[in-house]
C-alpha positions in Angstrom: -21.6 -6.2 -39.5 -22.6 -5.8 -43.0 -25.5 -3.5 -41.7 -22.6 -1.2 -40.2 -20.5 -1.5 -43.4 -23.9 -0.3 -45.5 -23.9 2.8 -43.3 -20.4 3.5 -43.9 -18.2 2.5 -41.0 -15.1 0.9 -41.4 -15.0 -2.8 -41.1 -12.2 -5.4 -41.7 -12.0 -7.1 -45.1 -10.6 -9.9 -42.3 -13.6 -10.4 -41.0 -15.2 -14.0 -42.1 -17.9 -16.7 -41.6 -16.2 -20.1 -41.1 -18.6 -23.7 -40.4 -15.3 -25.8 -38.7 -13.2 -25.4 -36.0 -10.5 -26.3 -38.0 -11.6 -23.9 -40.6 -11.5 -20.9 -37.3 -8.1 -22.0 -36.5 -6.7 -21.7 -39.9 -7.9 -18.2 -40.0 -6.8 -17.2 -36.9 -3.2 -18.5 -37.8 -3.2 -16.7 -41.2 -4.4 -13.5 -39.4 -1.5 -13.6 -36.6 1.2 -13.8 -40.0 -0.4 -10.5 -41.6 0.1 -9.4 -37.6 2.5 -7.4 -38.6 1.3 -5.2 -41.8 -2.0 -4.3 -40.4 -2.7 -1.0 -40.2 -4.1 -1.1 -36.5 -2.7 -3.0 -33.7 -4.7 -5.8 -32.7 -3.8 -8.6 -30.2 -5.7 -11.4 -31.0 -9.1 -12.8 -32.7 -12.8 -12.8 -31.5 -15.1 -16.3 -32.4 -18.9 -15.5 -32.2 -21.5 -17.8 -32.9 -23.5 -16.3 -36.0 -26.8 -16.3 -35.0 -28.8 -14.2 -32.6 -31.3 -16.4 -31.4 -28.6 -19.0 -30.4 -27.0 -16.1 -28.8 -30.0 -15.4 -27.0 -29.9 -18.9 -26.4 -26.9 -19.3 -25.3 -26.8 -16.1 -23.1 -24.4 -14.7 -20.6 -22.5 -14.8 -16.8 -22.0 -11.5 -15.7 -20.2 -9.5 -18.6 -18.7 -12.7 -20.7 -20.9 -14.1 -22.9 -21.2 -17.7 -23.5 -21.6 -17.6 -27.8 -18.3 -15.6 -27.9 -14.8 -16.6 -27.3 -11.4 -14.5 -27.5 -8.2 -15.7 -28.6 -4.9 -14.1 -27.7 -1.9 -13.8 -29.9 1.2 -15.4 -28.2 3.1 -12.0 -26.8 5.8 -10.7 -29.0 9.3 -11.0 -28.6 12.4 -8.9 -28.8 16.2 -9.3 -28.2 17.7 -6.5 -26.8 20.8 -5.4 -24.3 20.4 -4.1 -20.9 22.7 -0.8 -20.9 21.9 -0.2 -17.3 20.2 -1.2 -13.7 18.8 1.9 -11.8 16.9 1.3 -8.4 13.2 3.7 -8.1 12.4 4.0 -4.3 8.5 3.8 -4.2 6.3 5.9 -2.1 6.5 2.9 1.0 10.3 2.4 0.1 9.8 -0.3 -1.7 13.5 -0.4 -4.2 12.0 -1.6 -7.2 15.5 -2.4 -10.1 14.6 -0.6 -13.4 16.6 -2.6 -16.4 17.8 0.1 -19.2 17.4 -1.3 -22.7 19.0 -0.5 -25.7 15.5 0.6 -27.6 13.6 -2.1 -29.7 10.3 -2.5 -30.9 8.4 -4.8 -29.5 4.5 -5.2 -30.7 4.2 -2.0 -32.4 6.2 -0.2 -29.5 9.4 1.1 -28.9 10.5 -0.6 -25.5 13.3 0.9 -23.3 12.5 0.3 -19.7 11.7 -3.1 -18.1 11.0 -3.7 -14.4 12.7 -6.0 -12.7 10.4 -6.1 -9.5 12.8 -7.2 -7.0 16.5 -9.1 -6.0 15.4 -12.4 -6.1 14.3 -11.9 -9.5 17.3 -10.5 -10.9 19.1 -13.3 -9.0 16.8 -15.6 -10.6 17.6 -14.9 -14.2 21.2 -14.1 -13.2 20.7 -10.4 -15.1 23.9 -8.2 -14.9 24.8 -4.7 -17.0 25.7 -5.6 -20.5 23.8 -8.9 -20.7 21.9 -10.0 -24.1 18.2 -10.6 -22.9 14.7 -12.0 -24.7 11.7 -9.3 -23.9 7.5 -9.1 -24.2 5.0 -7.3 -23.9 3.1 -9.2 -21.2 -0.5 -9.2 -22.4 1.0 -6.9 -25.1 1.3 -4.0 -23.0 4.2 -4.6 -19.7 7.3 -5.3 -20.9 8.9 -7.6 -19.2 12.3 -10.3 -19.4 11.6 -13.8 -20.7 15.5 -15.1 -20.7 18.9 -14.2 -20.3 20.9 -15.0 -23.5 23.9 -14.2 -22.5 24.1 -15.2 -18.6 27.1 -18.1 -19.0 29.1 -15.3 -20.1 31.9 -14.3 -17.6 30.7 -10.6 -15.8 30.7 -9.6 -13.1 27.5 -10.3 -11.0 24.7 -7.2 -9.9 25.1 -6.1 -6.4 21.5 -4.9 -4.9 22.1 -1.9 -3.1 21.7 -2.2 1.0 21.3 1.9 1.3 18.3 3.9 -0.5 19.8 6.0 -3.5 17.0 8.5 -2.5 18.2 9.4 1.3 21.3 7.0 1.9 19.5 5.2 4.8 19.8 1.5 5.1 17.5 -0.7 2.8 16.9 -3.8 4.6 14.1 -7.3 3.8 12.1 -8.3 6.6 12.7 -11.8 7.4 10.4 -14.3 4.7 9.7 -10.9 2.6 11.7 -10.6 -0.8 11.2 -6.5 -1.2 13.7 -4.6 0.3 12.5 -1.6 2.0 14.2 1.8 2.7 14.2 2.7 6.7 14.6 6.4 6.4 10.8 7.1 6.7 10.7 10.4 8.0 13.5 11.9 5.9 13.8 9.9 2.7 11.9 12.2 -0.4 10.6 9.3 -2.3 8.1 8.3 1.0 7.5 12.4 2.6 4.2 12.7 0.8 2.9 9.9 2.0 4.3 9.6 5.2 2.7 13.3 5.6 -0.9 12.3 4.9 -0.5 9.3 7.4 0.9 11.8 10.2 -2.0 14.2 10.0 -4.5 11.2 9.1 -7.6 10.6 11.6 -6.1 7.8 13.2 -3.0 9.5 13.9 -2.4 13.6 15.0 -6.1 14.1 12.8 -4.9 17.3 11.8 -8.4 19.1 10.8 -7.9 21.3 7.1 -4.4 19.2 6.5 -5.1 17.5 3.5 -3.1 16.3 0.9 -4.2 19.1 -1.4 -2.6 21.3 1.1 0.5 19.4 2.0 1.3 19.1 -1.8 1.2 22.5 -1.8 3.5 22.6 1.0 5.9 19.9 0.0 6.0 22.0 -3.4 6.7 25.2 -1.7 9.9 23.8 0.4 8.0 24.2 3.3 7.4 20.7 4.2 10.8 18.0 4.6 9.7 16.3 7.5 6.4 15.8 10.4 8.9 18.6 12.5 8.0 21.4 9.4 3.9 21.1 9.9 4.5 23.0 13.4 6.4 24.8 11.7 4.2 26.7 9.1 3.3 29.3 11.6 6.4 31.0 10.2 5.1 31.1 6.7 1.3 32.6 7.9 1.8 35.7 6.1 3.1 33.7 3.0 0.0 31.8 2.7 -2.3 34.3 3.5 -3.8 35.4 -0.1 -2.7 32.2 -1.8 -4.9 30.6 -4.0 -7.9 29.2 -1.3 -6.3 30.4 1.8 -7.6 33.6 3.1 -7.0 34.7 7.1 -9.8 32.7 8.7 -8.4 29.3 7.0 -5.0 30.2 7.7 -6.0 31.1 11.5 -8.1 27.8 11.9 -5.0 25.5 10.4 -2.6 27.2 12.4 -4.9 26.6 15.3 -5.3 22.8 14.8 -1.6 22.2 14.4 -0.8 24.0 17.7 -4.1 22.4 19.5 -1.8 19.1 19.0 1.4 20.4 21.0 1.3 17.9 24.0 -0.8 15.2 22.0 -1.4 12.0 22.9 2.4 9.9 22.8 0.8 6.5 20.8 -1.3 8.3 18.1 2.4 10.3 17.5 4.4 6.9 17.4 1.5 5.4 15.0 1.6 8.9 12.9 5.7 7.9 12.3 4.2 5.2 10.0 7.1 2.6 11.3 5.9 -0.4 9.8 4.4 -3.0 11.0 3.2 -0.6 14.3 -1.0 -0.1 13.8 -2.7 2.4 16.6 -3.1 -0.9 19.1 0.2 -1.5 18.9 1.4 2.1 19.4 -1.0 2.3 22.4 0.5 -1.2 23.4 3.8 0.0 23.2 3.4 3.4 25.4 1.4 1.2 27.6 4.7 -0.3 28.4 7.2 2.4 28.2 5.5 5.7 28.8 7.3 7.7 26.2 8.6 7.6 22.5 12.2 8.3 24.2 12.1 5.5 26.5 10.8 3.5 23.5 13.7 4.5 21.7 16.2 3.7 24.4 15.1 0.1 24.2 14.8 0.0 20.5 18.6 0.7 20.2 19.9 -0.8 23.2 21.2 -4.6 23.8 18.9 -7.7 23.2 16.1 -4.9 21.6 14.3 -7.2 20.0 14.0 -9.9 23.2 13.1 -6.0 25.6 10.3 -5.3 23.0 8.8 -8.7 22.4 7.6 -8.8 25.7 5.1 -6.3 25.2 1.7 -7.6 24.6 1.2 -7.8 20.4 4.5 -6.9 19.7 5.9 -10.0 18.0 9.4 -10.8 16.4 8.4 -8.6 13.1 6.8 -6.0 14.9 10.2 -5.7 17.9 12.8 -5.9 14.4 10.7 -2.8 12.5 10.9 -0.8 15.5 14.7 -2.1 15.7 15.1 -1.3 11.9 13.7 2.1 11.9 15.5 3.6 15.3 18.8 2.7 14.3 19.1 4.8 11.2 20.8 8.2 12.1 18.6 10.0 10.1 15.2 8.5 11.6 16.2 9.1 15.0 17.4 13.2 14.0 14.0 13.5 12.1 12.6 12.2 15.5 14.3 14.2 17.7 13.0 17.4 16.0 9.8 16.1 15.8 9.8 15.8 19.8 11.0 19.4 20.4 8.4 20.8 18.4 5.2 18.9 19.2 6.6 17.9 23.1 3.9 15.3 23.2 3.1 14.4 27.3 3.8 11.2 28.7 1.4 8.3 28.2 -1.2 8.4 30.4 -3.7 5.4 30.3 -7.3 5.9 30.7 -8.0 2.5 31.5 -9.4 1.1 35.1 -9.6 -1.7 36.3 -13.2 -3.6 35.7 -14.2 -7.1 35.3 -13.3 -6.7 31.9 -9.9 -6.2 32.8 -7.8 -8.3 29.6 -11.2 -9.4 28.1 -11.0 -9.3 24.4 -14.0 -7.8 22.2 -15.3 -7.8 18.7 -17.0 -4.9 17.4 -19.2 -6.1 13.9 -22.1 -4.7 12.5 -23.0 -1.4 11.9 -23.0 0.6 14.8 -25.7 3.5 15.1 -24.6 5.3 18.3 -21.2 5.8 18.2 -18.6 5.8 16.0 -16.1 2.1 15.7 -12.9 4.0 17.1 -15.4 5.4 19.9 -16.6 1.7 20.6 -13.3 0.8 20.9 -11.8 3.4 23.0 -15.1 2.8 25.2 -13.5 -0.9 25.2 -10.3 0.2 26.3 -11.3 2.3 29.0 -12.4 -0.7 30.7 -9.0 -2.1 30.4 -10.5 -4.8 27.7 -8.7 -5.0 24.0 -10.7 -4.3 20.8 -9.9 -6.9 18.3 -10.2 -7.3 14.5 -11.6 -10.9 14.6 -13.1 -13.3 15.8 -11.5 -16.3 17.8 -11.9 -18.8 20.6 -10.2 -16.4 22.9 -12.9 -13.8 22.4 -14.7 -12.6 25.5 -18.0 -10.8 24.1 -18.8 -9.8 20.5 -21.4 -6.7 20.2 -23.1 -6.8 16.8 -25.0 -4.2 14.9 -27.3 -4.1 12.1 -25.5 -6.2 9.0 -23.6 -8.3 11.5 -23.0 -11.5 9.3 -19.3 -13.5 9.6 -17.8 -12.8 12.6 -20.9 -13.0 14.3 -21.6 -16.3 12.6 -18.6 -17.3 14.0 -18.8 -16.4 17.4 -22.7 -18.1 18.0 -20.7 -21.1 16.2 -17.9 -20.7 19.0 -20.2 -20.2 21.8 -18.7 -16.8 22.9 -21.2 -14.4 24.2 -23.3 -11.8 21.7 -24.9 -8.5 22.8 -26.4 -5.6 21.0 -25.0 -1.6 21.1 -27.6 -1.4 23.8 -26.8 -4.0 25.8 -23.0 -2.8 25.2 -23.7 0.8 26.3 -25.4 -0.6 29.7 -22.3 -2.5 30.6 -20.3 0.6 30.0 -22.6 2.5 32.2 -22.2 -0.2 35.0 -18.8 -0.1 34.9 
């Protein structure tokens, strides 16, 4: 440090050599009362041990050295008024409550804005419009409330809203979750980017040269409201044409992707909706049983839904009261109904036959040099057997790859029966 001084780079005049602990603890103390009049922020002292070779000594684990030894400032504190509550739908409709302060500074910084992350907090610290409240700077940079001041005081209490201020669709919690969720998906503006970029995602339509770079450009364009719109853009070709990037081959070949996925496959449209809860097994699950997104609907909104879907296999209570949740809003089912007309998507039609693996389960792990995982899998359904995630006592066969370490730990722990990608490919062939 001195060395740095000689060459002329600031150094603290606060920097000093102490031999006790009680000695460091004093100076740490004296440094967090002159806190405030420094002229840099600073958030809490730094203890090294003054000597390299016992540095050397003492040496490191990973990137925290063991001859060195932070100590953090107690956050500041302000007391301030919350002027207002406004709700911010996130981009999976999330309704995260924003508390409005009257400004204060707090560590340095001027602090207006406080999250309140969710009902049950708000609840928690019984926080209504107009109440006195104690802020921080959690680890000196989120702000967040410490106590209510003023919560004995007769006020009316906070209502969380049940409908999303973006769209007006329900907002509802899943049972045992404490975030409450918008359910207008495919209409609501706060979730379209995103709910784009799943719909033309691999696992989903896989839309080739619809990326998000493009569909911001869309969105931003008011071309794109909802999933309907992308079979739509046909009708702004001459538009695009000579944009930035685009030029008539690009146009041609996007234009051409979107319509080669009229008539697509029913489940990988039902996954693309990005209901939650409902992954591509599912969506296949759930076409398996009902043949169409309509029919799937029908149930969803009629009498004892939830007990009509649960009997499909993997659709449990959550999955059956998503599906519920996001077919009875208006809006979702509208958005759908477009969505149908344009892309007409053909019945489901399964590819399965029956073989002796008929209902087997299978575990895919490894690295797979072949074949892709989804074509592993889809080779796995054809044989009317179901792909699984994990490895369990129900598991039929596991095929492992190069790499293969947990799950196929697991299974040669379990007993269940282990084959390579060439051994896998020959019982395809057989079957």
């Amino acid at each position: 440090m001195q060395r740095l001084a000689d060459l002329g780079f600031p150094v603290s005049d606060l920097l000093m050599r102490v031999g006790t602990l009680d000695a460091a603890l004093a100076h740490y103390a004296a440094i967090e009362r002159a806190r405030a009049d420094l002229p840099f922020d600073i958030d809490g002292v730094v203890y090294k041990v003054d000597r390299l070779d016992w540095q050397e000594r003492l040496g490191q684990v990973a990137r925290a050295p063991r001859w060195g030894l932070a100590h953090k400032f107690p956050a500041e504190q302000a007391e301030t008024m919350i002027e207002a509550i406004d709700i911010q739908v996130g981009r999976t409709g999330k309704l995260t409550p924003v508390g409005r302060l009257r400004p204060v500074g707090v560590g340095g910084v001027i602090v207006a804005n406080v999250t309140l992350h969710n009902r049950d907090e708000i609840a928690r610290l019984g926080l209504r419009v107009g109440d006195r409240v104690r802020i921080q700077r959690a680890g000196d940079v989120i702000p967040q409330v410490v106590e209510n001041l003023s919560r004995d005081e007769a006020r009316a209490p906070y209502v969380f809203p049940d409908h999303c201020p973006q769209c007006g669709s329900e907002a509802v919690a899943a049972e045992g979750e404490v975030d409450v969720r918008c359910t207008g998906g495919l209409i609501c503006p706060a979730q379209r980017l995103e709910r784009l970029k799943h719909f033309v995602s691999r696992g989903a339509m896989d839309i080739d040269g619809l990326g998000e770079k493009s569909l911001v450009e869309f969105v931003e364009l008011g071309w794109l409201d909802s999933p309907a719109d992308i079979f739509r853009l046909k009708q702004h070709r001459d538009q695009l044409v000579g944009r930035e990037g685009w030029k008539d081959v690009s146009v041609d070949k996007l234009l051409a992707a979107i319509e080669g996925r009229k008539g697509f496959d029913p489940a990988r449209l039902l996954f693309g909706l990005g209901i939650r809860h409902v992954g591509a097994v599912t969506a296949k699950d759930l076409m398996k049983a009902f043949g169409t997104i309509e029919a799937l609907q029908a149930a969803a909104t009629g009498e004892g839904a939830e007990a009509e879907l649960s009997v499909v296999e993997g659709v449990g209570p959550v999955v059956a009261e998503a599906l519920a949740d996001f077919f009875h809003e208006p809006h979702n089912r509208e958005a759908l109904a477009d969505l149908l007309d344009v892309a007409r998507p053909a019945a489901f039609v399964s590819t399965a036959r029956a073989t002796e693996w008929t209902g087997k389960t299978i575990v895919f792990t490894g690295s797979l040099e072949t074949m892709s995982r989804d074509e592993a899998k889809a080779q796995a359904e054809r044989l009317g057997a179901r792909a699984a995630g994990s490895v369990s006592a129900k598991t039929d066969l596991v095929v492992a790859g190069p790499g293969a370490g947990s799950k196929l730990a697991k299974a040669e722990q379990l007993g269940v029966r282990v084959v390579t990608e060439a051994e896998w490919a020959a019982i395809v062939a057989r079957a």
